[in-house]
mmCIF file as gemmi writes it, N, C-alpha and C atoms, coordinates in Angstrom:
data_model
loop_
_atom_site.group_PDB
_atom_site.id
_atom_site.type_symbol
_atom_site.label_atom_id
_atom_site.label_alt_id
_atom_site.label_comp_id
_atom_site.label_asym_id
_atom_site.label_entity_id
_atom_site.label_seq_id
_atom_site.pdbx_PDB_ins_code
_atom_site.Cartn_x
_atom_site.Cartn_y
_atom_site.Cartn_z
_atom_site.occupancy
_atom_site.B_iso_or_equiv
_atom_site.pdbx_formal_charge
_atom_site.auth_seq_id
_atom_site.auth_asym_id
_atom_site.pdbx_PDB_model_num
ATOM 1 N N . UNK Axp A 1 ? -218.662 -129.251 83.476 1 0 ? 1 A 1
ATOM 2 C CA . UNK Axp A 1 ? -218.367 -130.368 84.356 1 0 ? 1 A 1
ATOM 3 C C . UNK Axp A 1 ? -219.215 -131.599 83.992 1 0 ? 1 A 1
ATOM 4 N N . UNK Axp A 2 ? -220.224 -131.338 83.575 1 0 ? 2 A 1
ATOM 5 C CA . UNK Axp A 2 ? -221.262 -132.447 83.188 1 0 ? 2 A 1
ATOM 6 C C . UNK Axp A 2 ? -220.657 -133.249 82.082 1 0 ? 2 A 1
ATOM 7 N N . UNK Axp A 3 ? -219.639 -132.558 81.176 1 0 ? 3 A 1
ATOM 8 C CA . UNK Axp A 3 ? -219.352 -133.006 79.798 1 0 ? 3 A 1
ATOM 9 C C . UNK Axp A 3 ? -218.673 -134.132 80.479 1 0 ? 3 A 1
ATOM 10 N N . UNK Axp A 4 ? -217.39 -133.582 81.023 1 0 ? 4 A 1
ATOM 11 C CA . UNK Axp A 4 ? -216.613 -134.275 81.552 1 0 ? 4 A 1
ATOM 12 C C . UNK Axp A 4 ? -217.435 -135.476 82.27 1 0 ? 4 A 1
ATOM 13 N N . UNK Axp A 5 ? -217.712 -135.627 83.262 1 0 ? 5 A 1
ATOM 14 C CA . UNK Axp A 5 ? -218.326 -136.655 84.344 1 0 ? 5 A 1
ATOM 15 C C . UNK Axp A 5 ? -218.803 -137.863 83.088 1 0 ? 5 A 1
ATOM 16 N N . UNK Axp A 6 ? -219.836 -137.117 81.891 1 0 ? 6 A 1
ATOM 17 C CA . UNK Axp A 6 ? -220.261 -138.368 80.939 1 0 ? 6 A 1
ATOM 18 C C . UNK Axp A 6 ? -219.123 -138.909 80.295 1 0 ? 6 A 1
ATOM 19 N N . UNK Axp A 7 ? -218.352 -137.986 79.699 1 0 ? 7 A 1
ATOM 20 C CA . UNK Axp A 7 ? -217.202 -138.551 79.381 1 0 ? 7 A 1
ATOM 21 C C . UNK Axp A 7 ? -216.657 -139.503 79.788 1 0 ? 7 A 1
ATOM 22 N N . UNK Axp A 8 ? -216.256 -139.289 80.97 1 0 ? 8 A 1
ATOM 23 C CA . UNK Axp A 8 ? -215.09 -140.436 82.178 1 0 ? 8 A 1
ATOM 24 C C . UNK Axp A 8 ? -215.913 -141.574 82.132 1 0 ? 8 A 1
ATOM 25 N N . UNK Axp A 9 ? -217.8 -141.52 82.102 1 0 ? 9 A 1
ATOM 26 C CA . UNK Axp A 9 ? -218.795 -142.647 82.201 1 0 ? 9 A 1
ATOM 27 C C . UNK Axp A 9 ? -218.319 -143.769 81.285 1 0 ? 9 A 1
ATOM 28 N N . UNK Axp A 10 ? -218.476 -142.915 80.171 1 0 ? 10 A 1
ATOM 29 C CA . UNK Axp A 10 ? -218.654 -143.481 79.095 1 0 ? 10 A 1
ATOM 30 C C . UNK Axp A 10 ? -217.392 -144.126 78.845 1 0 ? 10 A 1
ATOM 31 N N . UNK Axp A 11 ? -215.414 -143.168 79.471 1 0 ? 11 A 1
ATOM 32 C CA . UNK Axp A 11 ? -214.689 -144.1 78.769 1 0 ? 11 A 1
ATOM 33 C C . UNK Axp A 11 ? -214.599 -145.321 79.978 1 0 ? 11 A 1
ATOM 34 N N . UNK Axp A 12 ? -215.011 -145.189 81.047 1 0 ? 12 A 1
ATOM 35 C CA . UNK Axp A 12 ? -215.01 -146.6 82.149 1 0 ? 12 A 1
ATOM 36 C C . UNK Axp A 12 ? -216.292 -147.925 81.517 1 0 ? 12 A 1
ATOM 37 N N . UNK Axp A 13 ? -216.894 -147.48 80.736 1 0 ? 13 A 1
ATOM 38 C CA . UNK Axp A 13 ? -218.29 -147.967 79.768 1 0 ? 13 A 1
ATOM 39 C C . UNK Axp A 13 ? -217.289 -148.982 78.632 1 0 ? 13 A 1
ATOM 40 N N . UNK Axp A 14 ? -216.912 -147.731 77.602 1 0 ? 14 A 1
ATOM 41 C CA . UNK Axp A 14 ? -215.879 -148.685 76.467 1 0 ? 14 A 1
ATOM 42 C C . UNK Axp A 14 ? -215.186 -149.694 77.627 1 0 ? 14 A 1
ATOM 43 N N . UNK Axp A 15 ? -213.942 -148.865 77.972 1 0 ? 15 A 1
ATOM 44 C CA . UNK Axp A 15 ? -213.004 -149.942 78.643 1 0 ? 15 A 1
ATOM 45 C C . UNK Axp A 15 ? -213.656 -151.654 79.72 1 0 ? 15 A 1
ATOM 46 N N . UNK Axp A 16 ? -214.753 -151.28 80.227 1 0 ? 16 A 1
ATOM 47 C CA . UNK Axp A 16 ? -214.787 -152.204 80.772 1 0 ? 16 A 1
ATOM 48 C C . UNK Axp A 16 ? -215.792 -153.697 79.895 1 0 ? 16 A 1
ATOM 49 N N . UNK Axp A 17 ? -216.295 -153.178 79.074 1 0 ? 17 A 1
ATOM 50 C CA . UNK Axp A 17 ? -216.833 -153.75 77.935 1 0 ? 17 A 1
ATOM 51 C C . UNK Axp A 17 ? -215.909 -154.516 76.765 1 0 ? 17 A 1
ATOM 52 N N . UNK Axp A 18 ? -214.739 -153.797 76.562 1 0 ? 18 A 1
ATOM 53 C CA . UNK Axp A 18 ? -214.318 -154.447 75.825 1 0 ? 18 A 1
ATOM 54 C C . UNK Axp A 18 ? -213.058 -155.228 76.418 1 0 ? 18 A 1
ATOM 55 N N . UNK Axp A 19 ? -213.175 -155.317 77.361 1 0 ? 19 A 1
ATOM 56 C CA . UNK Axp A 19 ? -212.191 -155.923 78.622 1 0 ? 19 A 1
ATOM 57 C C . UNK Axp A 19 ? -212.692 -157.214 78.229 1 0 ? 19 A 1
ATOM 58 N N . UNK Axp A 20 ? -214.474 -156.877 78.727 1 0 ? 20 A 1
ATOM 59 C CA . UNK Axp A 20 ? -215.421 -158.224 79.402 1 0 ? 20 A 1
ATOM 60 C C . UNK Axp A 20 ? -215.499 -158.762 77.859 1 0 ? 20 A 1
ATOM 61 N N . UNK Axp A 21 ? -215.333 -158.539 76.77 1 0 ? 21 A 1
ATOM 62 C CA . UNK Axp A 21 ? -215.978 -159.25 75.915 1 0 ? 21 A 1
ATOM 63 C C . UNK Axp A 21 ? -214.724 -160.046 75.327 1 0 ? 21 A 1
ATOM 64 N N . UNK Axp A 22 ? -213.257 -159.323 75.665 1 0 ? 22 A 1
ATOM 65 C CA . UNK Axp A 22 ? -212.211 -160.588 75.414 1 0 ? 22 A 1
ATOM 66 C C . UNK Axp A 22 ? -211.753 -161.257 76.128 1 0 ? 22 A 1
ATOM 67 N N . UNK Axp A 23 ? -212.113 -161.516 77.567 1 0 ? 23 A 1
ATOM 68 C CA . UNK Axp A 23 ? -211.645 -161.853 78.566 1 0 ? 23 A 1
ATOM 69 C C . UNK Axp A 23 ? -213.027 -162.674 79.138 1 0 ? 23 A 1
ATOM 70 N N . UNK Axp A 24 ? -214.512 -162.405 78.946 1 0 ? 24 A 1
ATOM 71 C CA . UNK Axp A 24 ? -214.845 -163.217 79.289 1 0 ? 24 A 1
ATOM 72 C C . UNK Axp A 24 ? -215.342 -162.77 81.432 1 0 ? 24 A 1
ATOM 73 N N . UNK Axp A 25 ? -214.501 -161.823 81.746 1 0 ? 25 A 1
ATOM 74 C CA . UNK Axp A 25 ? -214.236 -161.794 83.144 1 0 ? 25 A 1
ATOM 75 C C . UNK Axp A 25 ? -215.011 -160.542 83.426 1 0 ? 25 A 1
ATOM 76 N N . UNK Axp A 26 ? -215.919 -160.368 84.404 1 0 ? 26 A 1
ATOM 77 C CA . UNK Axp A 26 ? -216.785 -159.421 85.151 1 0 ? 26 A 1
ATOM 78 C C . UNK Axp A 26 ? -215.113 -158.781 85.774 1 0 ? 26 A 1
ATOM 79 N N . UNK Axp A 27 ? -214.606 -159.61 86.782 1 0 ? 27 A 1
ATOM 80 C CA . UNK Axp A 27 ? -213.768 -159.013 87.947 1 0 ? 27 A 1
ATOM 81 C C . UNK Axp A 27 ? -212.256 -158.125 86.976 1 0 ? 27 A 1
ATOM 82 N N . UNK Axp A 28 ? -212.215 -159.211 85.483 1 0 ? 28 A 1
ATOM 83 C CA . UNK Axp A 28 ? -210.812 -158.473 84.785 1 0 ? 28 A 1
ATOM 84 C C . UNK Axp A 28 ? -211.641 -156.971 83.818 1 0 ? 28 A 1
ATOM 85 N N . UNK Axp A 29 ? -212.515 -157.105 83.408 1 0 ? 29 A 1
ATOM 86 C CA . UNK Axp A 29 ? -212.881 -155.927 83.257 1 0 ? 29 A 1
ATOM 87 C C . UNK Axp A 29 ? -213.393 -154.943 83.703 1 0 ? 29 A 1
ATOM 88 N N . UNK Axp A 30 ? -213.217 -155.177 85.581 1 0 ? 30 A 1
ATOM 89 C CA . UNK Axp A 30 ? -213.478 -153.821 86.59 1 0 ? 30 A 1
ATOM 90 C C . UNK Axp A 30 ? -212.281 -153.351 86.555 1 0 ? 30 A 1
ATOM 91 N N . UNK Axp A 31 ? -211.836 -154.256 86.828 1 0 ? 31 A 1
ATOM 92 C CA . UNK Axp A 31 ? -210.234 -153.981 87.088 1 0 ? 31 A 1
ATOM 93 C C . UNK Axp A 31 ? -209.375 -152.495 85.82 1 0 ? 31 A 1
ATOM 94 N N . UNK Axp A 32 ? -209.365 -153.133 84.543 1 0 ? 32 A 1
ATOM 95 C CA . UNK Axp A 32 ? -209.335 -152.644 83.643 1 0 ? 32 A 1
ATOM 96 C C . UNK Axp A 32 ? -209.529 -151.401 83.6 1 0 ? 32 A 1
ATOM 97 N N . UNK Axp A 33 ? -211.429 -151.416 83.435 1 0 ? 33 A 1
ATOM 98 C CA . UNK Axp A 33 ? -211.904 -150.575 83.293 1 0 ? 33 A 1
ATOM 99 C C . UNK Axp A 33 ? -211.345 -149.173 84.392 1 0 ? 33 A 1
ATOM 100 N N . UNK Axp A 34 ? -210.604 -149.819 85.397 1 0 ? 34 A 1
ATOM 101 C CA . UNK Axp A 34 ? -210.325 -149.027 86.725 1 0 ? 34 A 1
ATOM 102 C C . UNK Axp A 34 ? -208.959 -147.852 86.82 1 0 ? 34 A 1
ATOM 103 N N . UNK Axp A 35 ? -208.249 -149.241 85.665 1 0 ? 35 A 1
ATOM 104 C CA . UNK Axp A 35 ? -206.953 -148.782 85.634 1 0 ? 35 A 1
ATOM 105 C C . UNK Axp A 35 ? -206.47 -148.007 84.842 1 0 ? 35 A 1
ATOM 106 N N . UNK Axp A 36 ? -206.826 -148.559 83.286 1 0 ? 36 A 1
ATOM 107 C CA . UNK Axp A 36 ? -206.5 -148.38 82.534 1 0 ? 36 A 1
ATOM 108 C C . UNK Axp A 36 ? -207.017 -146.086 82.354 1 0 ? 36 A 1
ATOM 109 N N . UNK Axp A 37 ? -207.62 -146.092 82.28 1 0 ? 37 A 1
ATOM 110 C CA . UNK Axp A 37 ? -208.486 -144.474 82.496 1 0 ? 37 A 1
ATOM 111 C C . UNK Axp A 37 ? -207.597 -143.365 83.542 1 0 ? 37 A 1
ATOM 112 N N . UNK Axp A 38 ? -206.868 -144.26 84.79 1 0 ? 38 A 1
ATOM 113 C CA . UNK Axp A 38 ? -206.149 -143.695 86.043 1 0 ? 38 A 1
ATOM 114 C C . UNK Axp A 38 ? -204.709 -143.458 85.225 1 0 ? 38 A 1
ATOM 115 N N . UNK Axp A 39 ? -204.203 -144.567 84.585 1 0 ? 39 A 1
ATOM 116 C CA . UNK Axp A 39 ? -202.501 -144.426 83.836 1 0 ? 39 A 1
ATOM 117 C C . UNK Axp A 39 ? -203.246 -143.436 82.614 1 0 ? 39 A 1
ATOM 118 N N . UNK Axp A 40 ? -203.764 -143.494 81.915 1 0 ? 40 A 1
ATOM 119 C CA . UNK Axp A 40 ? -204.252 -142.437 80.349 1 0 ? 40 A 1
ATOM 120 C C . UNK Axp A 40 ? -203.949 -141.292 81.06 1 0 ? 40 A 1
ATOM 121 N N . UNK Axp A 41 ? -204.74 -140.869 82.375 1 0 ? 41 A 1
ATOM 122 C CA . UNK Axp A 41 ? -204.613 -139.737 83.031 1 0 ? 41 A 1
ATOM 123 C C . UNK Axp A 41 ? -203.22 -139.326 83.01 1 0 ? 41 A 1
ATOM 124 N N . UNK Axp A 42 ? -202.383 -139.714 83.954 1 0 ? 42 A 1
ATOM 125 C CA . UNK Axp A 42 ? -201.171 -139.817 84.089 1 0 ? 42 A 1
ATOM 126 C C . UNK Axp A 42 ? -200.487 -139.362 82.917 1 0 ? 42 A 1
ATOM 127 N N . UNK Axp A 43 ? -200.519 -140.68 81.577 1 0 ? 43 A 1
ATOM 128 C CA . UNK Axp A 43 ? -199.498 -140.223 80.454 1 0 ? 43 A 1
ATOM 129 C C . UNK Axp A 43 ? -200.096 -138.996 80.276 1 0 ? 43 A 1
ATOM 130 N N . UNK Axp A 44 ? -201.406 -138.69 79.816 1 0 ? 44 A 1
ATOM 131 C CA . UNK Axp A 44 ? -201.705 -137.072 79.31 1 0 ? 44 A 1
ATOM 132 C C . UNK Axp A 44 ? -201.235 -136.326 80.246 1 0 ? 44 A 1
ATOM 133 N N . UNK Axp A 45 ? -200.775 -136.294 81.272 1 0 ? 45 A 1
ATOM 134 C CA . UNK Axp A 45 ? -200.126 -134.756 81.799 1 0 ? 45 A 1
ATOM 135 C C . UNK Axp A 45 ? -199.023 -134.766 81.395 1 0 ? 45 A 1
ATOM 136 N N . UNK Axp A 46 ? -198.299 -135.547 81.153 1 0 ? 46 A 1
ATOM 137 C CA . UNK Axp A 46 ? -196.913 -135.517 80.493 1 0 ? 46 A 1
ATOM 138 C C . UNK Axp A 46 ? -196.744 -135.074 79.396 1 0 ? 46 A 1
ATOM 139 N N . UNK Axp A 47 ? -197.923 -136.271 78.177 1 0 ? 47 A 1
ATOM 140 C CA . UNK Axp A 47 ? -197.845 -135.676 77.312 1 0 ? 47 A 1
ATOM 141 C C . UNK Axp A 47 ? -198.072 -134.181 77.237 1 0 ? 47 A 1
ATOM 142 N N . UNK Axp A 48 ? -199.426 -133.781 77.515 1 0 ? 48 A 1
ATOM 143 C CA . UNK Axp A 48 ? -199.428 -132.246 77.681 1 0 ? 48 A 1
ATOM 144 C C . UNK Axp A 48 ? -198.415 -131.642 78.091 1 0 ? 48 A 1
ATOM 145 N N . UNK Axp A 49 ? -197.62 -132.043 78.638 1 0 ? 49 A 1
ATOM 146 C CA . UNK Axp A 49 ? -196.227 -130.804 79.006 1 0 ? 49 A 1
ATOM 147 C C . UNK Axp A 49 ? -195.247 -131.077 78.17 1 0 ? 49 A 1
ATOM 148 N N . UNK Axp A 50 ? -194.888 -131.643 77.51 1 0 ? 50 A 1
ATOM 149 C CA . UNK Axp A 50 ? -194.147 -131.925 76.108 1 0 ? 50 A 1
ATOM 150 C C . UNK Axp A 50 ? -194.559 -131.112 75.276 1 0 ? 50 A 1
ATOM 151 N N . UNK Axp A 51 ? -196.055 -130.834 75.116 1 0 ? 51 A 1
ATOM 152 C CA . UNK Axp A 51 ? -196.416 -130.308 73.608 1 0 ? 51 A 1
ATOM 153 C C . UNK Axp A 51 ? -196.913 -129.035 74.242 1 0 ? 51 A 1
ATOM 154 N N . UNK Axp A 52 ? -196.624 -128.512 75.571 1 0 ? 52 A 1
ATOM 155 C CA . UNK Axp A 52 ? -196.423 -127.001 75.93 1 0 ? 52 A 1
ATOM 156 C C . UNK Axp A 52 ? -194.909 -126.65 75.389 1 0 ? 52 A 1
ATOM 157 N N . UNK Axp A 53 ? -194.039 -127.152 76.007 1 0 ? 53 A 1
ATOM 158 C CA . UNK Axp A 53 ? -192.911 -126.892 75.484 1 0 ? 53 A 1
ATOM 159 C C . UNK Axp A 53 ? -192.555 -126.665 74.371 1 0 ? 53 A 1
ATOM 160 N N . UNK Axp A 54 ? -192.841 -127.887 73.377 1 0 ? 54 A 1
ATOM 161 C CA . UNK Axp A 54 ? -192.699 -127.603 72.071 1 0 ? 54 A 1
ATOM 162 C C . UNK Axp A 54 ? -193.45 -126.268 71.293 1 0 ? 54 A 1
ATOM 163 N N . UNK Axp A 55 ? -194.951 -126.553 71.487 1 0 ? 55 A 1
ATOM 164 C CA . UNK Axp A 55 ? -195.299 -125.002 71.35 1 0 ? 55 A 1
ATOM 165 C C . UNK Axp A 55 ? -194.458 -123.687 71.868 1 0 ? 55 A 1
ATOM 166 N N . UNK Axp A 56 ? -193.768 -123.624 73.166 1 0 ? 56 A 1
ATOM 167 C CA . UNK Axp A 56 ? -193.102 -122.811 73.404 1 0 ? 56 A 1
ATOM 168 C C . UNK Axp A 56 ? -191.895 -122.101 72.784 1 0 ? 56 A 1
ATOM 169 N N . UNK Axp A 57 ? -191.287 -123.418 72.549 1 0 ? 57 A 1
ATOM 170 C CA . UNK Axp A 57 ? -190.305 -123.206 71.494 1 0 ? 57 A 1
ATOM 171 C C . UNK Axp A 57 ? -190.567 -122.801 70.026 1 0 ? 57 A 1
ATOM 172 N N . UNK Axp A 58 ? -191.572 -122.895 69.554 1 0 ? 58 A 1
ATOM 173 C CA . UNK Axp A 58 ? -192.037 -122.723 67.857 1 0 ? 58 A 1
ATOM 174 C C . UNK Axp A 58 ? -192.493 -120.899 68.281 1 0 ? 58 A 1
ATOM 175 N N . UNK Axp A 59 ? -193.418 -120.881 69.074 1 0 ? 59 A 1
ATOM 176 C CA . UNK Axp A 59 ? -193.44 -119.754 69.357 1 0 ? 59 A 1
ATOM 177 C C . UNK Axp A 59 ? -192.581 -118.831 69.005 1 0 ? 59 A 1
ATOM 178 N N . UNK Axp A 60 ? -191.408 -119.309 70.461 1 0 ? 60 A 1
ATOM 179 C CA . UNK Axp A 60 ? -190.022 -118.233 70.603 1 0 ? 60 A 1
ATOM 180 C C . UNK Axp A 60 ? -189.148 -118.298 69.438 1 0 ? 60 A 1
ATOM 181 N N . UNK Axp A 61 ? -189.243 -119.388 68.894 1 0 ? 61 A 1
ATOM 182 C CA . UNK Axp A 61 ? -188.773 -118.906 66.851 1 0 ? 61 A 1
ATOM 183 C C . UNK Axp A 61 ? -189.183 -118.397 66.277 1 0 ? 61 A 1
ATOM 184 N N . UNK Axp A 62 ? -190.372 -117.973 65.955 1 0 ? 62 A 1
ATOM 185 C CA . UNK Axp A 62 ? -190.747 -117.575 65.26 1 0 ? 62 A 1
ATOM 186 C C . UNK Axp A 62 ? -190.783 -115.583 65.712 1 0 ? 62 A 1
ATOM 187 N N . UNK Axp A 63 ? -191.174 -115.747 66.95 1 0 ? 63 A 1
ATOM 188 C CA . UNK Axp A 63 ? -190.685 -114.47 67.392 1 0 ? 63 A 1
ATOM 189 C C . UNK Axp A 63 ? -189.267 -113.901 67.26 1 0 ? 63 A 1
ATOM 190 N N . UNK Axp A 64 ? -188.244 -114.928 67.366 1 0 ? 64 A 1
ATOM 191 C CA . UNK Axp A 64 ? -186.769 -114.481 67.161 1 0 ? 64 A 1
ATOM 192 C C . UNK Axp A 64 ? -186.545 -114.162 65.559 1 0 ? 64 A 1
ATOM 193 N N . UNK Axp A 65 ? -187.57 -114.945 64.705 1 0 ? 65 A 1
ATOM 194 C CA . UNK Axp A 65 ? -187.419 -115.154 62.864 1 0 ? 65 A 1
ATOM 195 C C . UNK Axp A 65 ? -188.076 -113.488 62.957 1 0 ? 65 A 1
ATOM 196 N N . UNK Axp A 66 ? -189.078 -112.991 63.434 1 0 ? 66 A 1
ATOM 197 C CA . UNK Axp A 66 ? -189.533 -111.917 63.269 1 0 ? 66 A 1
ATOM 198 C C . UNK Axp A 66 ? -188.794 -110.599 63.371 1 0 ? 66 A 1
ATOM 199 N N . UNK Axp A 67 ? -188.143 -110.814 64.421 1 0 ? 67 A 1
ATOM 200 C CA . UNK Axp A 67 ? -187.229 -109.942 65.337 1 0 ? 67 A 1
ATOM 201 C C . UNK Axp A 67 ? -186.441 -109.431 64.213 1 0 ? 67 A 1
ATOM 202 N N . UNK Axp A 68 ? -186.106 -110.536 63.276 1 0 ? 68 A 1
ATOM 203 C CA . UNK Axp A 68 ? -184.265 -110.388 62.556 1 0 ? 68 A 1
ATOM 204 C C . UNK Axp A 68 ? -184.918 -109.813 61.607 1 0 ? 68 A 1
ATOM 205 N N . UNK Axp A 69 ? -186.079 -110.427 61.339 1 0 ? 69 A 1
ATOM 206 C CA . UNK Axp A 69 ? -186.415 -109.949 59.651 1 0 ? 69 A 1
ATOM 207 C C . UNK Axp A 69 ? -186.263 -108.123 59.843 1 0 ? 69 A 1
ATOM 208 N N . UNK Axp A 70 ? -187.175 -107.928 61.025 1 0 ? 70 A 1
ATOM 209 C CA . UNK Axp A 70 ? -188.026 -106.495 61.707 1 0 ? 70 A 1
ATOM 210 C C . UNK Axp A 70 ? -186.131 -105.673 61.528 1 0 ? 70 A 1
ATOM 211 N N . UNK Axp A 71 ? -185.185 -106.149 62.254 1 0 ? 71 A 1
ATOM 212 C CA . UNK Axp A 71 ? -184.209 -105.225 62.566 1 0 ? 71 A 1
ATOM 213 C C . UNK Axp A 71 ? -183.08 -105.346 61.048 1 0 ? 71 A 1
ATOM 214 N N . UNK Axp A 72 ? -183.17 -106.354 60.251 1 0 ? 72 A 1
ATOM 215 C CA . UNK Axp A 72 ? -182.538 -106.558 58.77 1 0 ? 72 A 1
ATOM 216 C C . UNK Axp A 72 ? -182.836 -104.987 57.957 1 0 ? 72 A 1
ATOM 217 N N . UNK Axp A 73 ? -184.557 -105.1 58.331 1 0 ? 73 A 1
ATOM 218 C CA . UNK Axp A 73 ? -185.225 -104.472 57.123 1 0 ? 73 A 1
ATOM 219 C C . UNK Axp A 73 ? -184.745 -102.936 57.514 1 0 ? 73 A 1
């Protein structure tokens, strides 16, 4: 849990830093820093369930490729 917690520090750290250093803005790189970390969240569960699936499927081929070879032979 500790990893994590520095982690999240550190990416609200990047993000709001490099907010403030093109923008110039304390208030646009809270903001940023706020948001941007909350939507990442978001897309990664999605993404992660895309690339369960797909794993799922490579899986269950390769188990079905096994199957045929196993009952051919």
């Amino acid at each position: 849990m500790a990893k994590t917690f520095t982690f999240a520090i550190l990416h609200f750290s990047v993000a709001f830093t490099i907010t403030y250093l093109l923008t110039g803005s304390i208030v646009i790189g809270g903001a940023i820093a706020l948001i941007e970390p909350a939507v990442n969240t978001v897309v990664f569960y999605f993404h992660d369930k895309v690339w369960k699936r797909i794993e799922s499927r490579q899986t269950a081929n390769a188990i079905k490729k096994n199957h045929q070879l196993y009952v051919s032979a």
